[in-house]
DOTORTI-569436 format. One line per 4 residues: number of its first residue (from 1); their letters; for each residue y, x, z of C-alpha. Coordinates in Angstrom, 3 decimals. Example, Ala and Ser with C-alpha at 12.3 -4.5 7.8 and 13.67 -1.06 7.14 Angstrom:
# DOTORTI-569436
1	as	-4.500 12.300 7.800  -1.060 13.670 7.140 .
END
This chain:
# DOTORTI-569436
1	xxxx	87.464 68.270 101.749  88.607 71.010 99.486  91.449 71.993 101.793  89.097 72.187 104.891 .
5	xxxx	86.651 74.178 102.826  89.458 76.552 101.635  90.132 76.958 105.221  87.184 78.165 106.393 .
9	xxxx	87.086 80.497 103.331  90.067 81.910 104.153  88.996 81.948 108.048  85.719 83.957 107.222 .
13	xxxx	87.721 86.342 104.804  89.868 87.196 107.579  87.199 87.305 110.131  85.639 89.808 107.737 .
17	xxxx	88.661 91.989 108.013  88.703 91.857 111.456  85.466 92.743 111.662  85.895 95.615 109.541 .
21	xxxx	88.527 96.636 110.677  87.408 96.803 114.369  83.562 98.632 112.495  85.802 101.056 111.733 .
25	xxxx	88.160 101.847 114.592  85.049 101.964 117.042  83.625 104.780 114.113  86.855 106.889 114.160 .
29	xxxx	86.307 106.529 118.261  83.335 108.022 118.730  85.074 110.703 116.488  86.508 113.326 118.684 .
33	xxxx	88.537 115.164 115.888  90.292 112.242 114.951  93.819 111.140 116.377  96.391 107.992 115.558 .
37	xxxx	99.983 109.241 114.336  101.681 106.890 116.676  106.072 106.650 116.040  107.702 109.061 118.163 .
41	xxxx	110.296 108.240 120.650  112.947 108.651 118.155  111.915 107.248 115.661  110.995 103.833 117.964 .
45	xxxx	114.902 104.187 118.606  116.135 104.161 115.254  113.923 101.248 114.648  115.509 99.561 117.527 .
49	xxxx	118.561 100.554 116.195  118.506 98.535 112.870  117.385 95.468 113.686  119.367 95.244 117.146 .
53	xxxx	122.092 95.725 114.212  120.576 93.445 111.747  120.324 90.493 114.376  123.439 88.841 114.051 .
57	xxxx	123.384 89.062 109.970  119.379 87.211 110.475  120.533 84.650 112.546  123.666 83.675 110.196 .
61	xxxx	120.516 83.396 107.325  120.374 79.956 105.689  117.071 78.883 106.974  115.393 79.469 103.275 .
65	xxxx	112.648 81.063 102.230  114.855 83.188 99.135  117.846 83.986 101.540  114.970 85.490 103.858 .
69	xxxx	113.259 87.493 101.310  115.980 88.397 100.178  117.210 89.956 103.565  114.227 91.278 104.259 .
73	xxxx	114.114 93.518 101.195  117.480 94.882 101.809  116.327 95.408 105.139  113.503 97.522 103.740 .
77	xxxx	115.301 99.496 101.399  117.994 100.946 104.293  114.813 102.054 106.678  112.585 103.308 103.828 .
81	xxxx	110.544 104.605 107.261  109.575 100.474 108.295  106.131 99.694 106.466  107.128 95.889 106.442 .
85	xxxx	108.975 93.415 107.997  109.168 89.151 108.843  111.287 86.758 109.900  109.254 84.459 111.336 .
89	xxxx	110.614 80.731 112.536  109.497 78.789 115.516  108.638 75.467 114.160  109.849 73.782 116.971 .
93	xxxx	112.993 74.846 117.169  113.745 75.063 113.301  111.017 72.002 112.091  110.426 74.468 109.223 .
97	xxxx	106.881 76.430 109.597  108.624 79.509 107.660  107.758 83.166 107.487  108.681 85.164 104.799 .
101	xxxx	106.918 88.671 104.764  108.232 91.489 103.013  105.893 94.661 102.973  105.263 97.669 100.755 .
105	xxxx	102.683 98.890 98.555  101.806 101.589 96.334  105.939 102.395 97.139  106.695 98.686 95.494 .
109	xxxx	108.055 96.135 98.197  105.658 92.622 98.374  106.279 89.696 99.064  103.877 87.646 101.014 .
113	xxxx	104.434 84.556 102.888  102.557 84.197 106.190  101.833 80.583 106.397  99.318 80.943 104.085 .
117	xxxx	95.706 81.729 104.240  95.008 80.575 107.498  97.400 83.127 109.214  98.519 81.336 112.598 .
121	xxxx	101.678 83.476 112.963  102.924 81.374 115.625  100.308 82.644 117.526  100.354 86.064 117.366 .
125	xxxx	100.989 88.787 119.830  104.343 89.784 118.110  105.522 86.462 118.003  104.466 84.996 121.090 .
129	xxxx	105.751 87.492 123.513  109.273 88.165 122.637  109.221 84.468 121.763  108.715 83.623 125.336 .
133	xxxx	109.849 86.585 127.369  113.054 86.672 125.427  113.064 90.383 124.900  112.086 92.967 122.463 .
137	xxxx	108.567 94.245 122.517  106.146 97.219 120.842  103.268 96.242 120.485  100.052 98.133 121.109 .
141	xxxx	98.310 99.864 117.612  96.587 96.839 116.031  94.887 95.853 112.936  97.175 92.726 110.879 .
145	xxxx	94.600 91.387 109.451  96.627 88.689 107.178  99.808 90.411 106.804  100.055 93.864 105.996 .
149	xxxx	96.597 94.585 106.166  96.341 97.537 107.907  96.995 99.345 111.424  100.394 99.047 112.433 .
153	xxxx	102.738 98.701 115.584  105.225 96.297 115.593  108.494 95.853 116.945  109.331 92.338 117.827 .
157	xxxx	112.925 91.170 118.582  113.578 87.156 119.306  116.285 86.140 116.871  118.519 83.585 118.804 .
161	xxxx	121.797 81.082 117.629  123.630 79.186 119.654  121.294 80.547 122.613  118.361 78.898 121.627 .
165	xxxx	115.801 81.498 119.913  114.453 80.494 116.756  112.391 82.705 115.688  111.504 86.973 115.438 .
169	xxxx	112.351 89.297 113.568  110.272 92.554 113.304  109.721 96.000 111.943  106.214 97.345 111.405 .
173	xxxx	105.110 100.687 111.401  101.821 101.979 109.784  99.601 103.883 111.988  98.014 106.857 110.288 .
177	xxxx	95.340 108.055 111.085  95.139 111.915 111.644  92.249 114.606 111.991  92.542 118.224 114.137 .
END
């Protein structure tokens, strides 16, 4: 019973977010002097860049949660311009529920692993569509409630060995809000 209740502790904190979150985009909306700093063209193509470059290293990873993290960080300290990034497995096809999350904060990276606190990252947007379509994606501006906790755009690439995908890799990059 204390697991279930931690779970639905953990869902209503994030529903809370969610809610806040959304509270406050439809505020900023109805503000006309306020913008979202959205990644420019270029700098979507150097994200696509590095981790079209950094798939083959990913899928050579020893399916581990260090090896990951440890990846990921390196990852994050070559693009100092990604806010965060995962490597998130399919369950199915690896029969490990596994996604390492490495993000930053206050300039510090953090670590943060994704299976926790109720965060279904199987099913989300980023992981679900290049999971099934087998390509890279952008995602639409959105608030990760659960990860890094704030509005982002993500970059989604499927990570694939031996032709079966496994999992996704992605970048994330924070969208900033901006007033005229």
């Amino acid at each position: 019973m204390h697991l279930a209740s931690n779970t639905v502790i953990n869902s209503a904190r994030t529903i809370g977010k969610i809610v806040s979150a959304t509270l406050i985009a439809l505020t900023l909306g109805a503000c006309s002097t306020t913008q979202f700093v959205l990644p420019t063209a270029q700098e979507k193509f150097a994200f696509e860049t590095a981790i079209t470059n950094d798939l083959a290293a990913t899928a050579e990873l020893p399916l581990e949660e260090e090896a990951i993290y440890l990846h990921l960080e390196r990852f994050l300290v070559s693009h100092p311009n990604v806010f965060g990034s995962t490597y998130s497995l399919d369950p199915a096809a690896t029969g490990k529920t596994l996604a390492p999350y490495v993000y930053r904060v206050k300039g510090k990276l953090t670590r943060r692993d994704l299976t926790l606190d109720g965060y279904d990252y199987a099913h989300q947007s980023w992981f679900t569509q290049p999971f099934t379509s087998g390509a890279a994606i952008w995602s639409a501006p959105y608030f990760d409630a659960g990860g890094g906790d704030i509005e982002m755009v993500t970059y989604s690439v499927p990570v694939t060995k031996d032709g079966k995908t496994i999992g996704v890799l992605t970048a994330d990059f924070e969208v900033l809000l901006k007033t005229k």
